[in-house]
N, C-alpha and C positions, 0 to 999 in steps of 0.2 A: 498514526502518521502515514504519510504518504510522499513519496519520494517522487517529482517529476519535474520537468524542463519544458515539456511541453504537452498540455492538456487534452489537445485535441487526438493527439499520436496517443496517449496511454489512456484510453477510457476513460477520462472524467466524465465525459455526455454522460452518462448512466448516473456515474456516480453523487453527483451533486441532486439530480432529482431522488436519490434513494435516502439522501441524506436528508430532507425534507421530516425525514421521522426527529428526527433528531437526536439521535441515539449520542450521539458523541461532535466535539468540536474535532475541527481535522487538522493537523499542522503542516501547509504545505511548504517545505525547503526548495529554494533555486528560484522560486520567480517572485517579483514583486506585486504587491495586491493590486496595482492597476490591470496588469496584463494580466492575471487570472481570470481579474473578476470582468473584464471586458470579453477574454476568450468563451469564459464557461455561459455570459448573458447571450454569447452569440450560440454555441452550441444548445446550449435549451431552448433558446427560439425555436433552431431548426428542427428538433425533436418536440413543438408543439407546448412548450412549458413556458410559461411567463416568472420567471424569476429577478428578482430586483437585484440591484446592488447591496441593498440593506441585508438583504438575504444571505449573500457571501459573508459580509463584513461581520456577520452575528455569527455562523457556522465552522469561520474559517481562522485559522493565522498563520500569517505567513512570515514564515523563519528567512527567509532572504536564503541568499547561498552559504550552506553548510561546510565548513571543511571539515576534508574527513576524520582528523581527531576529534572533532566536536561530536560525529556522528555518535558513538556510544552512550553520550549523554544525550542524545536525543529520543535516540530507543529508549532509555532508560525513564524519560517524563512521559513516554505513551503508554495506551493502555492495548491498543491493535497496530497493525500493519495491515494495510488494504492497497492491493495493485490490481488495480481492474483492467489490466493494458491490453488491447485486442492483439498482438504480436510481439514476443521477446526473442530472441536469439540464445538469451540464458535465463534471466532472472537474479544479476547480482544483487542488487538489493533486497530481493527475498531471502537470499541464502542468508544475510548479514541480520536482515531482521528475524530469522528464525535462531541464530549463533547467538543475539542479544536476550532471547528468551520471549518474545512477543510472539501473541497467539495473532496468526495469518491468515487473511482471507486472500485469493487471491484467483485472477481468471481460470478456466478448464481447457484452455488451447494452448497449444505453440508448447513452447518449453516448461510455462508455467505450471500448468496441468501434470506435468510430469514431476517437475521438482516440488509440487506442493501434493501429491495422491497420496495421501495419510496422513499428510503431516499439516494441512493447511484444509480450512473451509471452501471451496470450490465453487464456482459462480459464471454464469454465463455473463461476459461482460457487457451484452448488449438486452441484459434483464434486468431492469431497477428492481424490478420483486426479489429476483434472487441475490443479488447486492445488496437489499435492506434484510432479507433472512439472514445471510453471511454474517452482517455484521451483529442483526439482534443476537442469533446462536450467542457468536462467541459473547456480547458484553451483558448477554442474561445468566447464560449458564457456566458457571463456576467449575465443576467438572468438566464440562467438554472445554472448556480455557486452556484449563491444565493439561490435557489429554493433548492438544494441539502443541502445548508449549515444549511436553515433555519430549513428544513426536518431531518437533522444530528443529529443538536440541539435536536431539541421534541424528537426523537427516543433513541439518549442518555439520555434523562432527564428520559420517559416513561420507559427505561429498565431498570433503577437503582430506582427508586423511590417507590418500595416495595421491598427493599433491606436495609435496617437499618445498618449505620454505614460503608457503600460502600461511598467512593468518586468516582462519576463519571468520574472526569478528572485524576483519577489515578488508575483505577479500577483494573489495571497488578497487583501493586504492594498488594490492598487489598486483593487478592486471593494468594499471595505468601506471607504474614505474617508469 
């Protein structure tokens, strides 16, 4: 799963051509399949890839907008969390997707890099190599899943637990009250 509103702001360039292996379908919440699949054929242009629309529409689904109760069952039908966003200010969603128990891949800058050092697969978000490693790692290898997942956990639990009246596995919507 992958949580975004707007493609071009949270690293999908990378990511859609790293997806080309085809490791996994990706579920994206919040936008509709025209405006994905129009934004992501404009950014692989520009980064030199010819990707069709057939291409999305085989790779992709799109969940329309999630609300946040729904959110847990949504973690719950994935197999990763992948946020390849070139700038976060925090990383709610990571935090939410590590509380749900999904193994993380997610970029090496900004906040991200910080909230995921141990506990998530790290990736330079402007390396499709390192984006299609991230994600082979976690959905080949079975021990390091776990190792991520367990790591998820503690790091979710540790970052909410001096935080009074925060639900960790809904922490979006505790900051949007």
């Amino acid at each position: 799963v992958y949580m975004t509103m707007n493609p071009g702001y949270k690293g999908t360039e990378c990511l859609n051509v790293a997806l080309k292996n085809r490791f996994a379908k990706v579920c994206i919440p919040a936008l509709s399949k025209a405006a994905f699949t129009s934004k992501m054929m404009s950014y692989s242009k520009r980064l030199g890839h010819q990707l069709s629309a057939e291409f999305f529409n085989a790779l992709f689904d799109f969940a329309g907008f999630v609300d946040f109760e729904k959110l847990p069952e949504l973690y719950a039908q994935s197999t990763m969390y992948i946020f390849p966003s070139h700038f976060e200010g925090f990383g709610l969603s990571l935090l939410e997707a590590m509380h749900a128990g999904l193994p993380c891949a997610c970029s090496n800058n900004s906040s991200l890099g910080e909230l995921g050092a141990g506990a998530a697969e790290l990736f330079d978000p402007a390396s499709v190599q390192e984006i299609s490693d991230a994600m082979k790692k976690i959905l080949t290898d079975p021990d390091h899943r776990q190792i991520l997942i367990d790591r998820g956990k503690a790091k979710a639990a540790n970052s909410t637990k001096n935080a009074p009246g925060i639900d960790p596995g809904n922490v979006s919507n505790n900051f949007l009250r």
